[in-house]
C-alpha positions, 0 to 999 in steps of 0.5 A: 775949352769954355769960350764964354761969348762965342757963337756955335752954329746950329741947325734944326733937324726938323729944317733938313730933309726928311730922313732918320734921325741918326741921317739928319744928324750925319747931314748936319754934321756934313753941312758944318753946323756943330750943334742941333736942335733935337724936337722931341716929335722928331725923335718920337716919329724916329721911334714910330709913336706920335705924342699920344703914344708917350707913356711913362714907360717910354717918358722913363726910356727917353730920361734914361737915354738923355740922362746919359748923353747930359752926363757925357756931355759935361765930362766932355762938353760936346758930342757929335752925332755919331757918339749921340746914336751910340748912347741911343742905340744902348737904350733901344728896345728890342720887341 
């Protein structure tokens, strides 16, 4: 459904209460926003590195992971939190 004009409700992750990434997205989900604002610091400390810890590899990483949520999104034009933490969670490293 493509609703040219209309309005979807979003919030910013980082404006919800502290919490992992995949609980901000839950809670937003809880509080009726349809859409987030993911900052990419916010998903850098989910990972435990500040931006001085993003090398290539990692840049490289992070493409992959929102390669795949961009490309689920335009065969399906949403995704919710839980589907976003699934393609997250194939990509992560295992040390």
């Amino acid at each position: 459904m493509n609703n040219v004009g209309a309005i979807t409700p979003g919030v910013r992750l980082h404006d919800l209460p502290q919490g992992t990434v995949e609980e901000r997205i839950r809670m937003a989900g809880e509080l009726g926003f349809s859409c987030i604002q993911l900052p990419s610091k916010v998903l850098y400390a989910s990972m435990g590195i500040d931006r001085s810890g993003l090398t290539r590899e990692l840049a490289d990483h992070l493409r992959a992971v929102l390669d795949e949520a961009a490309a689920f999104l335009l065969e399906r034009e949403t995704i919710t939190g839980g589907e976003f933490m699934q393609i997250l969670r194939k990509y992560e490293t295992k040390d």
